[in-house]
N, C-alpha and C positions, 0 to 999 in steps of 0.2 A: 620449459621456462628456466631462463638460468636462474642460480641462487648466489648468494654474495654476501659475508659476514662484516655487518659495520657494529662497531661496541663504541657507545659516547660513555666516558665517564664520569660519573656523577655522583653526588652525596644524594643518598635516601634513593636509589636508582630501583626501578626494576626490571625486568626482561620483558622483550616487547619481539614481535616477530612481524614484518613488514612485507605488503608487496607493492611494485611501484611499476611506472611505467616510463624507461629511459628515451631520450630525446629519436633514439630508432624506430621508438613504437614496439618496442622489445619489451614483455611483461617480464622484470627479474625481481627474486623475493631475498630475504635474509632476514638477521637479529641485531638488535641495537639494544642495550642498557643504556638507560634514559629515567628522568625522575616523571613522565609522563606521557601520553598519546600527545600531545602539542610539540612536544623537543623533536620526539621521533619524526611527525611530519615535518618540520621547520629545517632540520637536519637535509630529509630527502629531498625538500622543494632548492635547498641553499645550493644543492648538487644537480640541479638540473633534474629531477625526477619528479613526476608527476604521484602521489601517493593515494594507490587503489586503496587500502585497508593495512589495518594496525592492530596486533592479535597481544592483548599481554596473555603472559606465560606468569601461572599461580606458583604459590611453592609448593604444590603437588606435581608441579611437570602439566595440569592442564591450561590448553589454550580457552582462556575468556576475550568473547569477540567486542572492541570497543567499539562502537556506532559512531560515526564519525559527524553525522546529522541531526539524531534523534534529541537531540537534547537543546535545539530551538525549535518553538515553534513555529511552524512552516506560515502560519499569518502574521507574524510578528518578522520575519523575513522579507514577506511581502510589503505591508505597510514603510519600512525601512526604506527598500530598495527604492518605493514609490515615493517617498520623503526625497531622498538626496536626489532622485531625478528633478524634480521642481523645482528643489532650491538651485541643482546647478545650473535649470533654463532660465532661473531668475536670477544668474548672474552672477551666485555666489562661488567661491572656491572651495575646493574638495573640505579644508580644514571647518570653512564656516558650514557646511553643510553637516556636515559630520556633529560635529557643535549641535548643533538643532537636532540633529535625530537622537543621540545620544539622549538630551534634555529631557525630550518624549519619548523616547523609549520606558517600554513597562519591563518586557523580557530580560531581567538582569543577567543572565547570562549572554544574550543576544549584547545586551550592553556593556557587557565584559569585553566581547570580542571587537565591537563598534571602539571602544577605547583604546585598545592595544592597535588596534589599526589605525586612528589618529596618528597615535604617537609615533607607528612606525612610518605614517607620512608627512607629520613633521622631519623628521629625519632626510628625509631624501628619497621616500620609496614610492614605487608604482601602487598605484590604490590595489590595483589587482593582485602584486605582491604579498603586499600588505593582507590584503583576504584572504590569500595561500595557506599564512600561517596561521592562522584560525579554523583548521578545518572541520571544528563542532556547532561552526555557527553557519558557514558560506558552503554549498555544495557546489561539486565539482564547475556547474552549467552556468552558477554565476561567474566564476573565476575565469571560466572559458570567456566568456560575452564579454566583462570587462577588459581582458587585454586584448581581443581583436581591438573595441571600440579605443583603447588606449595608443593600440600599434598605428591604427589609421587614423589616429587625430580627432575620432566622432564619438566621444567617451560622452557628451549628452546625450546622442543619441543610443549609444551602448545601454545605458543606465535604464532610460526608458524602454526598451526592449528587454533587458533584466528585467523590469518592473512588471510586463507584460505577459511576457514566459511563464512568471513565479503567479501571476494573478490569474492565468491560463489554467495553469496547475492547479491553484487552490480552485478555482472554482469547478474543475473537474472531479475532483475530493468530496467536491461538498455535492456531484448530481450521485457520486457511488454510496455516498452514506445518507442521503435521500431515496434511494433507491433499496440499501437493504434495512432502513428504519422502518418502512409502515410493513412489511410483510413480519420483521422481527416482532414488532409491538403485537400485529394483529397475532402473533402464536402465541407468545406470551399468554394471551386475552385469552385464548381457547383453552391453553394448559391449564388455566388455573380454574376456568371453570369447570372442566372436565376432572380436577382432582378436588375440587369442593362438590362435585357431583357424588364422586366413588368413596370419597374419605368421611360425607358425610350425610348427603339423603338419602344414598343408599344402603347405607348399613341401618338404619334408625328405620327403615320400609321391612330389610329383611329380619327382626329382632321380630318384628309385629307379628311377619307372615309365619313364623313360629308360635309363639302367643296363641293366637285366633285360631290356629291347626292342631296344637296341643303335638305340636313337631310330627304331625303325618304327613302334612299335604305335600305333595309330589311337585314342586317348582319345576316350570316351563322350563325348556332349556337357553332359551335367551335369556333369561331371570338369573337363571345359573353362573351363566356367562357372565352375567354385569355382577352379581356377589363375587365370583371366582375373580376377578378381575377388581374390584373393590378390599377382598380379603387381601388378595398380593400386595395391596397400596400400603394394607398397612402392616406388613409381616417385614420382618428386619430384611428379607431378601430385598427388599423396594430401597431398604436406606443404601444396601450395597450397593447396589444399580446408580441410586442417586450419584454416592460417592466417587463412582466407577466414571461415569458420565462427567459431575466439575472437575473431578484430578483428569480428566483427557481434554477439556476444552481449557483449561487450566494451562496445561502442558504446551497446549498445541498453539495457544495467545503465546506463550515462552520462546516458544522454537519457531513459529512461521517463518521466522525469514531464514533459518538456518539453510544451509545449500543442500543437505540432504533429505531433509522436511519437503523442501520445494520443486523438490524433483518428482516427487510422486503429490503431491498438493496442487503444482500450479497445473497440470495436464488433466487432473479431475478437474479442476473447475472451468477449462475451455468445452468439456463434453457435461457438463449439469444441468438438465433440460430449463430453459425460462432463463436462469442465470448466466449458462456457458455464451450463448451470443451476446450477450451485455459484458463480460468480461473479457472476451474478444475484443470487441467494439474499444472500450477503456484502453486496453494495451495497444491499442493500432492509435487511436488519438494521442497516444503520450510519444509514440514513439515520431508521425508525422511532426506535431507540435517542437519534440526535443530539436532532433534533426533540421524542423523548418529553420531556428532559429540559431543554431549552430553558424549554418549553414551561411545563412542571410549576415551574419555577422564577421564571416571569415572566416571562420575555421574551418582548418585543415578538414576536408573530406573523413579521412583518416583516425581524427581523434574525437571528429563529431561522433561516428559510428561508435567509438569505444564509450564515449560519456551517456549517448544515447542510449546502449545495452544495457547501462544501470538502472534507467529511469522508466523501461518498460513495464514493469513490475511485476512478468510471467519470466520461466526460465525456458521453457520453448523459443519464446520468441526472442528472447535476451539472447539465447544461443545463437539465432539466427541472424541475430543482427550483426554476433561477434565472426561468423562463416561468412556474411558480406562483406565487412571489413577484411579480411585476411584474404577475399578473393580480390579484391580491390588493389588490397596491396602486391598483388602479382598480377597487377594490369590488366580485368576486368573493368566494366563500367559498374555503376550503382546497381544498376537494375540489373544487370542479368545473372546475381546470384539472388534476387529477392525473388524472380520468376522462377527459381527453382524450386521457395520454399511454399508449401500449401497457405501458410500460417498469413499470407499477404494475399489478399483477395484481387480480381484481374481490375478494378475500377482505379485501386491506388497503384497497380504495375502500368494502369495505362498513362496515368495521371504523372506519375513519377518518369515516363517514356519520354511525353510530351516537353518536360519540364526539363530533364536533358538534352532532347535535341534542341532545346531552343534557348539552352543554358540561366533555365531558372530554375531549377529544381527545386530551391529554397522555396520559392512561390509556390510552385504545385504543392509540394509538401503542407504549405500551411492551408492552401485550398481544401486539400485532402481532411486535413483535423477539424477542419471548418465542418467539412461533410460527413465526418465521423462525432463530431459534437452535436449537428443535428438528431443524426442516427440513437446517439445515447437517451437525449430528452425525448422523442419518441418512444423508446423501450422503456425507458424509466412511465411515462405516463401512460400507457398502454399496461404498462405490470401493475399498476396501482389499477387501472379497472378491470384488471383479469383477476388479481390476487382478492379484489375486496369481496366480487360476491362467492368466486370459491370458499372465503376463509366464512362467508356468513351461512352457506351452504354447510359446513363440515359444525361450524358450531349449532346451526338448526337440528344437524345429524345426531350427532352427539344429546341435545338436549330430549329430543324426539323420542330416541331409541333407549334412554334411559326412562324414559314417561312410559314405554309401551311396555318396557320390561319390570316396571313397577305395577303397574295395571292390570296385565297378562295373570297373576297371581291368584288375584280375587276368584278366578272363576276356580279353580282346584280347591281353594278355602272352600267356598259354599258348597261344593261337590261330599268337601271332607263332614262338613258341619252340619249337613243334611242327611248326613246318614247314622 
């Protein structure tokens, strides 16, 4: 990857470390002083560069990673994109559309960035331009879609296809977080009954079976187990644990997307029995879906792949998308570095085959996520009747074996009290 020193000079500036992708398809990195992550990309996009990421650099020498996304929400995106697509089939121009979404926009940052893109299309600029330079509000796939639709003239229909992609997406978000919300809740449900078990009828049972035995009687060894087990709950080693456990899911909410978190993160959860095929499934649907529509709108084969690699949201398969791109770029077809990699199953090699030789590939591709969105709502509704009566099975277990080892006792009591 080459590297290359650009320094903007600026009042209140700070150091910022960039990687971008030049007009060759060439990934080159450097530094720019800038008074923000918006000059830095504005700067790289004015030069023809496409900007992957934007690293400032602390007054310790550390790099803090700036998100260049995160900071709209991804439905307030969508609503947007789906606003200016109807107003401009209803005839209006970019400015009067804009006008209107602005107005009803809630997302004041989203509305920030809707702003400064007016104005930069009052000016004279490409909408898509214009959304270049806001890269905390537009992701890459908009900006993509918008200037094919602008380069060929079909910038309503671009917009709606924006609109469709981003609604694709959301509502793919919303079958994964359907899908790991009722097994969440349902543990939740059990943990807490399970530590109002041990923290509290169990210790008030064993105080008694002392009491009534005058401290002889010889408790079962499952009895034992469930006090032994209830005394840890509440001995400070239990708080450590506790604390041990939030500061690591704590951390791990912090760092998940970091590149070296994800290298060992994203490959467990393809092999997690019940979850790893549902997480599969998710990555192969975002990656048909991206691609489909790249693709269908004109983009370069080329920089589909690159923009697609982000949006897969595994680093396996991200990888493998980036190994087809760069086989492609030395005169390979589509498909036959994806046949190489396991990570692509033979239904969407075969489907992606068809769709080259007959030069639709964009088509197949969206057929593919069609077939891979079915797949999802099946797994998702299949887990919810697999998970519920497991989760009511293990709470039956739990309630059951705590009753038996409260019970079990009685008979060593009267053995003790009888004599």
């Amino acid at each position: 990857m080459a590297k290359e020193q650009v320094v903007l000079t600026e009042e209140s500036a700070g150091d910022f470390k960039w990687k971008a992708r030049n007009p060759d398809g060439k990934v080159i990195s450097g530094t720019a002083t800038a008074g923000n992550v918006g000059d830095v990309s504005r700067h790289l996009i004015e030069r023809g560069l496409i900007p992957l990421k934007v690293q400032q650099v602390d007054g310790f020498g550390m790099d803090t990673e700036i998100s260049l996304r995160k900071s709209v929400k991804q439905r307030s995106i969508v609503v947007a994109t789906r606003q200016i697509a109807t107003m401009l089939d209803s005839g209006l121009t970019y400015l009067q559309s804009l006008d209107v979404v602005i107005e009803d926009c809630e997302d004041q940052i989203l509305r920030n960035a809707l702003q400064a893109v007016r104005e930069d299309v009052r000016q004279g600029s490409m909408m898509a331009d214009a959304m270049a330079r806001q890269p905390q509000a537009f992701p890459s796939i908009v900006i993509n879609l918008i200037a094919a639709g602008e380069a060929s003239g079909q910038v309503k229909e671009a917009m709606t296809q924006v609109a469709d992609q981003l609604d694709a997406q959301d509502a793919l978000r919303a079958k994964v977080k359907k899908a790991m919300m009722y097994p969440l809740v349902v543990f939740v449900l059990a943990l807490i009954i399970f530590m109002g078990l041990m923290l509290f009828l169990v210790p008030s049972f064993a105080s008694m079976y002392s009491e009534l035995s005058y401290g002889e009687a010889k408790l079962p060894k499952l009895t034992m187990m469930v006090v032994g087990i209830s005394n840890f709950m509440k001995s400070p080693a239990m708080g450590v644990l506790v604390a041990v456990i939030v500061g690591g899911l704590w951390w791990l909410r912090k760092n998940k997307d970091k590149d070296h978190v994800r290298e060992y993160l994203d490959p467990f959860k393809l092999k997690m029995p019940v979850f790893g095929k549902l997480f599969h499934k998710i990555a192969l649907a975002r990656f048909c879906r991206t691609l489909s529509g790249l693709l269908n709108a004109g983009v370069s084969t080329l920089e589909a792949l690159e923009i697609t690699s982000r949006t897969v949201g595994n680093v396996r398969l991200e990888r493998a998308t980036l190994n087809a791109m760069e086989a492609h770029r030395q005169g390979r077809t589509l498909v036959e570095p994806l046949r190489d990699e396991p990570l692509f199953p033979t239904n969407l090699i075969t489907m992606a085959q068809v769709g080259e030789d007959s030069g639709r590939i964009g088509y197949m591709l969206g057929k593919a996520a069609d077939m891979y969105d079915r797949d999802i709502d099946q797994i998702t509704d299949n887990m919810s009747a697999l998970i519920e009566p497991l989760f009511m099975m293990l709470i039956a277990g739990m309630v059951g074996t705590t009753a038996i080892a409260i019970y079990l006792p009685y008979f060593s009591i009267g053995d003790v009290m009888a004599e």
